[in-house]
GULOLO-117487 format. One line per 5 residues: number of its first residue (from 1); their letters; for each residue x, y, z negated of N, C-alpha, C, O. Coordinates in steps of 0.05 Angstrom, whole numbers. Atoms other than C-alpha are relative to their C-alpha. Last residue first. Layout:
<nodes>
NUM	A	X,Y,Z,X,Y,Z,X,Y,Z,X,Y,Z ~ ...
</nodes>
This chain:
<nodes>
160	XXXXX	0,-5,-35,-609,551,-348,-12,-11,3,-21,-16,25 ~ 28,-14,-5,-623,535,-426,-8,8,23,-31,13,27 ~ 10,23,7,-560,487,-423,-26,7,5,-41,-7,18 ~ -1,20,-23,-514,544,-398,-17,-24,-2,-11,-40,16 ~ 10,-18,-13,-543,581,-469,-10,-10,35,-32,-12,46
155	XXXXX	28,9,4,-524,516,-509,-17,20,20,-38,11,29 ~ -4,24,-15,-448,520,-472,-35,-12,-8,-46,-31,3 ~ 3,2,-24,-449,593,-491,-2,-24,18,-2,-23,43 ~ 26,-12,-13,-468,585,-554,2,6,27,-19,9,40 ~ 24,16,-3,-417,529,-567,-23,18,6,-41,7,18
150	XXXXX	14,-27,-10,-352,575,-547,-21,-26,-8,-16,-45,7 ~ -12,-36,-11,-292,539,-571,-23,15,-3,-24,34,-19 ~ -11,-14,15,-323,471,-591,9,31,-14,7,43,-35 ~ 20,4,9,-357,459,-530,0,13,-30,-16,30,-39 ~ 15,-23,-7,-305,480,-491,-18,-3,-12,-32,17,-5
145	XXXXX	-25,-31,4,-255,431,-527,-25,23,12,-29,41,-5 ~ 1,1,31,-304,378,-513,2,20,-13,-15,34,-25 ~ 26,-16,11,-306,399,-442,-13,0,-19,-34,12,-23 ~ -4,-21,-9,-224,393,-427,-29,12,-11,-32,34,-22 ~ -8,-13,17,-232,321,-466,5,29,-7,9,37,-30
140	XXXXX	20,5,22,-277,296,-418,8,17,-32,-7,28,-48 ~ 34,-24,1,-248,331,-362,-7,-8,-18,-19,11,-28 ~ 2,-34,11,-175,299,-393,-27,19,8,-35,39,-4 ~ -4,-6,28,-206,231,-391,5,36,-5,-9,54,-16 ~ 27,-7,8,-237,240,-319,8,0,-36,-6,14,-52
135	XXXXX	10,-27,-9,-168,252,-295,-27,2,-15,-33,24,-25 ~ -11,-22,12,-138,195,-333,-10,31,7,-7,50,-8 ~ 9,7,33,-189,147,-311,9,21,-12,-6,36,-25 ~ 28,-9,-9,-180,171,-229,-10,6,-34,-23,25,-42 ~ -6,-21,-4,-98,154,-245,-36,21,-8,-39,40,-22
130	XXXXX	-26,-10,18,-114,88,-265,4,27,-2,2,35,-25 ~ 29,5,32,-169,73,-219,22,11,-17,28,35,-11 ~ 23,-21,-10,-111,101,-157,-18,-1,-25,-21,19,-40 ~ -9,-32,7,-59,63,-192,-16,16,4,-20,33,-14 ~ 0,1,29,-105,-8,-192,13,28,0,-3,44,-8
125	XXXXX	26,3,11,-119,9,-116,-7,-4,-30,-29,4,-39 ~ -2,-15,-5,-49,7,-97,-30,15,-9,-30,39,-16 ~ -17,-25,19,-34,-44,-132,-9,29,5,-8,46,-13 ~ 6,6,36,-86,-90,-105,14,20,-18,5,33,-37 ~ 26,-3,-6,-75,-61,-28,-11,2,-28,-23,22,-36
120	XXXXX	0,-37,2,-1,-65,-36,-32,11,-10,-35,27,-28 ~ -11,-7,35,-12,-144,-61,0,27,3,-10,40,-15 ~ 21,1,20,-64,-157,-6,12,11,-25,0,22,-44 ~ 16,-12,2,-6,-137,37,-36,5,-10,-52,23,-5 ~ -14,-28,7,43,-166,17,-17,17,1,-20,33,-17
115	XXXXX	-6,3,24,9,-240,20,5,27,-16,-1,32,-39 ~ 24,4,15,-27,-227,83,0,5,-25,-17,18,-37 ~ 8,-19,-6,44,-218,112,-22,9,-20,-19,25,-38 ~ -16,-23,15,70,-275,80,-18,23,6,-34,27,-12 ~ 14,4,29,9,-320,100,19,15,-20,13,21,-43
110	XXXXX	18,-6,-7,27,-297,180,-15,-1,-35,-34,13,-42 ~ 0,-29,-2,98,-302,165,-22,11,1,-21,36,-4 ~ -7,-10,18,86,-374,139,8,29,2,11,40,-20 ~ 22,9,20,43,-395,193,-2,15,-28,-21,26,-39 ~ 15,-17,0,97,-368,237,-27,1,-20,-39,21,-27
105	XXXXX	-7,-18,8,142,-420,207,-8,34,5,0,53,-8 ~ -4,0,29,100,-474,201,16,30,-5,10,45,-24 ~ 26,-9,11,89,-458,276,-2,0,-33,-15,19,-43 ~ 10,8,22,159,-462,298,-24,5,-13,-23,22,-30 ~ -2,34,-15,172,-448,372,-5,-12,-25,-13,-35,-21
100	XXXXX	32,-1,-8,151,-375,354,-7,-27,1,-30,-37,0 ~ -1,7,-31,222,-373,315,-30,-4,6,-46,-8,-13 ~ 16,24,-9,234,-345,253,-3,8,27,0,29,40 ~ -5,15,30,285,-284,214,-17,-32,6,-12,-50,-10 ~ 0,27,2,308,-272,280,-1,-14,-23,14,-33,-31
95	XXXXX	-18,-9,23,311,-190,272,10,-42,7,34,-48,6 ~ -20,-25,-16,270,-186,341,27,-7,-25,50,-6,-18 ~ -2,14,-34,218,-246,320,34,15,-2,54,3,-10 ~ -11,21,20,222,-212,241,8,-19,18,26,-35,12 ~ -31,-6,26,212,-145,274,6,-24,-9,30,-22,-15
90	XXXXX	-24,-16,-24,153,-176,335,35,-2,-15,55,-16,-11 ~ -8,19,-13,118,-217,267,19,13,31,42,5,34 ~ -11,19,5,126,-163,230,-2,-22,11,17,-35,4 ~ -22,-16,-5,93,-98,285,29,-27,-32,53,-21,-31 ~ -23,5,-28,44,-154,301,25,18,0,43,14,16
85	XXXXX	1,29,-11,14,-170,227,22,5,34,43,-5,40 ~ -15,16,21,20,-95,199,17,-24,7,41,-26,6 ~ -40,-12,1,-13,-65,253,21,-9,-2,38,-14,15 ~ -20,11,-29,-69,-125,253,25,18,8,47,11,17 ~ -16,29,5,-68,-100,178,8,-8,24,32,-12,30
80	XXXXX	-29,11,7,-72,-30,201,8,-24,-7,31,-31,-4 ~ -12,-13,-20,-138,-34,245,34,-3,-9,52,-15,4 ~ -1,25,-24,-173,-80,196,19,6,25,28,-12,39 ~ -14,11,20,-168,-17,140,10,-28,17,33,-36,13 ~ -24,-13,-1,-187,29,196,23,-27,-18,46,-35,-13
75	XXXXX	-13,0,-22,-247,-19,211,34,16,3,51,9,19 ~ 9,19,-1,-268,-14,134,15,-5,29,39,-9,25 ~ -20,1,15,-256,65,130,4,-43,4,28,-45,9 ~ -24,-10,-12,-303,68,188,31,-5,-12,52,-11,1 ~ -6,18,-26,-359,21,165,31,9,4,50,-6,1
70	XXXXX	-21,44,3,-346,48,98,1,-18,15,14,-39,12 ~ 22,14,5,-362,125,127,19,-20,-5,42,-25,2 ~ 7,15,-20,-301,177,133,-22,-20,-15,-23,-19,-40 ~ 8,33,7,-288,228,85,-5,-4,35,-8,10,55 ~ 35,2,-11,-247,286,122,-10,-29,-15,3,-50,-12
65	XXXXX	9,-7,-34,-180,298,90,-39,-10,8,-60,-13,-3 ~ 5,-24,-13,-171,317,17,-4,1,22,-11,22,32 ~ 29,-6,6,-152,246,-2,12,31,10,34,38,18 ~ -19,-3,34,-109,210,36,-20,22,-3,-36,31,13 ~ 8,-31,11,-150,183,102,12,0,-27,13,-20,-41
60	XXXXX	13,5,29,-117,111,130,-3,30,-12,18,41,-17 ~ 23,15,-7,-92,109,207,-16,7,-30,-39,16,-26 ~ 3,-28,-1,-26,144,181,-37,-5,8,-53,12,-1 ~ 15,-15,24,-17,84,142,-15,18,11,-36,24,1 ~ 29,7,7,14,49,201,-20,11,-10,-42,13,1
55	XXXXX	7,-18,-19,76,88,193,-30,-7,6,-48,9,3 ~ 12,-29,7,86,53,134,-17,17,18,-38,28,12 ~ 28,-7,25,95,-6,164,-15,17,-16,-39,18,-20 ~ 18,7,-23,147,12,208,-36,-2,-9,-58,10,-8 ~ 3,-27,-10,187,42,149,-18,-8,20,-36,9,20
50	XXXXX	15,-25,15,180,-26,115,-6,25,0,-22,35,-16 ~ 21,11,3,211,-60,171,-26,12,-7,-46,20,6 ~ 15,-17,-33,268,-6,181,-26,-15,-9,-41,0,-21 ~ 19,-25,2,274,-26,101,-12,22,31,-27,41,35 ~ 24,3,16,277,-97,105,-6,30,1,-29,38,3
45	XXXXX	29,8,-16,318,-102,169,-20,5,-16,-42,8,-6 ~ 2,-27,-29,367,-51,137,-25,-7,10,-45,7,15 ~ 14,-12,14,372,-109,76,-8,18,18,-33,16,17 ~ 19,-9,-1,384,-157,128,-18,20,-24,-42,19,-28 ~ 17,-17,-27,439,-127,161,-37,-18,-13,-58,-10,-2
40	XXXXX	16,-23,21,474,-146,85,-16,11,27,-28,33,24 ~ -12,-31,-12,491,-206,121,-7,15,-17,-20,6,-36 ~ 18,-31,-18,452,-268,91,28,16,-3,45,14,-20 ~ -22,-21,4,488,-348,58,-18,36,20,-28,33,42 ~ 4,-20,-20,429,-401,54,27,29,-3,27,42,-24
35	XXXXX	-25,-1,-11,440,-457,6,10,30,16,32,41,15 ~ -15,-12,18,381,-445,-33,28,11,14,40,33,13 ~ -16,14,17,340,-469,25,11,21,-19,5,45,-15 ~ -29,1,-3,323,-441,90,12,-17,-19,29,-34,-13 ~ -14,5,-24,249,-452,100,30,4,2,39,-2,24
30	XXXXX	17,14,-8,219,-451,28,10,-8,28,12,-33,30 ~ -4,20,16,272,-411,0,-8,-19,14,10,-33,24 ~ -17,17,1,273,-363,57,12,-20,-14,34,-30,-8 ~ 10,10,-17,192,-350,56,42,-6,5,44,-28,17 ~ 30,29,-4,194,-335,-18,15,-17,28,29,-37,25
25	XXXXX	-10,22,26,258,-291,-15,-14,-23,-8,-6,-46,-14 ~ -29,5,-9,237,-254,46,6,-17,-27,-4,-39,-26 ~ 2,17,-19,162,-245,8,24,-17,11,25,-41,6 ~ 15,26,-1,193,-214,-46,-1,-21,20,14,-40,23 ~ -25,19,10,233,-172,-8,-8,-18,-19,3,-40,-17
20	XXXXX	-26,18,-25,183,-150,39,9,-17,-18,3,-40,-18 ~ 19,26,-2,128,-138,-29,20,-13,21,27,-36,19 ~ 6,26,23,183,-93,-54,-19,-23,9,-14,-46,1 ~ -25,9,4,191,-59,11,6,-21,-17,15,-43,-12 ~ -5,7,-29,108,-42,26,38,-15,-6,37,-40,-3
15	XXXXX	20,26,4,110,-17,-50,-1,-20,20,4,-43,12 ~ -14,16,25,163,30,-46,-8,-28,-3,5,-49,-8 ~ -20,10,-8,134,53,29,19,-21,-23,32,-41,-17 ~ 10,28,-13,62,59,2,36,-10,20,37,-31,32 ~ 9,15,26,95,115,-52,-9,-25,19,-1,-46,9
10	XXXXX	-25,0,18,131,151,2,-10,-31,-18,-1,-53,-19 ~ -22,18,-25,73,145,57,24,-12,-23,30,-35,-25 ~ 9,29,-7,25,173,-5,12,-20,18,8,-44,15 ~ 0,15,20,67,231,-21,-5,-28,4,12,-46,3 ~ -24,17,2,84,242,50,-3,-6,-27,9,-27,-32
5	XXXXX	-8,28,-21,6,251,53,28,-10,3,31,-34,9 ~ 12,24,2,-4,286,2,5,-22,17,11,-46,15 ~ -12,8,27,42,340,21,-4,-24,-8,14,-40,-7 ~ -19,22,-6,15,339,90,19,-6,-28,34,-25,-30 ~ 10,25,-13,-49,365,56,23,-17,9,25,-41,2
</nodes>
């Protein structure tokens, strides 16, 4: 079980980073310019960031743990975005990537945010179908093959 689960932290941390640095490259074109010269402190900011974020997750069931209802899952899912939303606007406050005193420019952290994390959400959700396809492919192809192999016992199990 905790296997799974740093699997899934791991894999929503890759994704969670890549959408940062996107974003960060969007939202300092648009408000800084081309011109703009960066530290390397803020690659660090991008991945404490994205570690922060992660952490969030823990809120969200990986599979093998208890289902939860779609109200529940649904409120959890509402629970980490506002996560999401105050633990980068605070870090990006704290880091000084924008100012509060700028509303265009919270506007734009607030439609970044949104942005990253619809995109994890999409991806993360196309791998899952993806993966779910492949599993039901090989049962399909696992009870072919049994069918094949042994058919009176699979017409017998039929007569149950």
């Amino acid at each position: 079980m905790m296997r799974k689960r740093l699997d899934a932290m791991a894999s929503l941390f890759v994704k969670i980073t890549t959408g940062i640095l996107f974003a960060a490259a969007m939202f300092i074109t648009v408000f800084y310019g081309w011109e703009l010269e960066l530290h390397v402190d803020i690659l660090w900011q991008i991945l404490v960031l994205a570690f922060i974020c992660t952490l969030g997750s823990l809120v969200i069931p990986v599979d093998g743990q208890r289902e939860v209802s779609r109200r529940t899952m649904l409120l959890r899912i509402a629970v980490y975005y506002a996560y999401v939303n105050a633990a980068v606007l605070f870090g990006g406050f704290l880091f000084g990537w924008f100012s509060f005193h700028n509303l265009k420019q919270v506007l734009g952290m607030v439609a970044a945010v949104a942005a990253v994390y619809l995109g994890v959400l999409i991806c993360s959700s196309w791998l899952e179908y993806r993966e779910a396809e492949q599993i039901n492919k090989k049962l399909e192809h696992y009870y072919e093959n049994r069918k094949t192999v042994n058919p009176k016992a699979e017409q017998k199990k039929d007569q149950d």
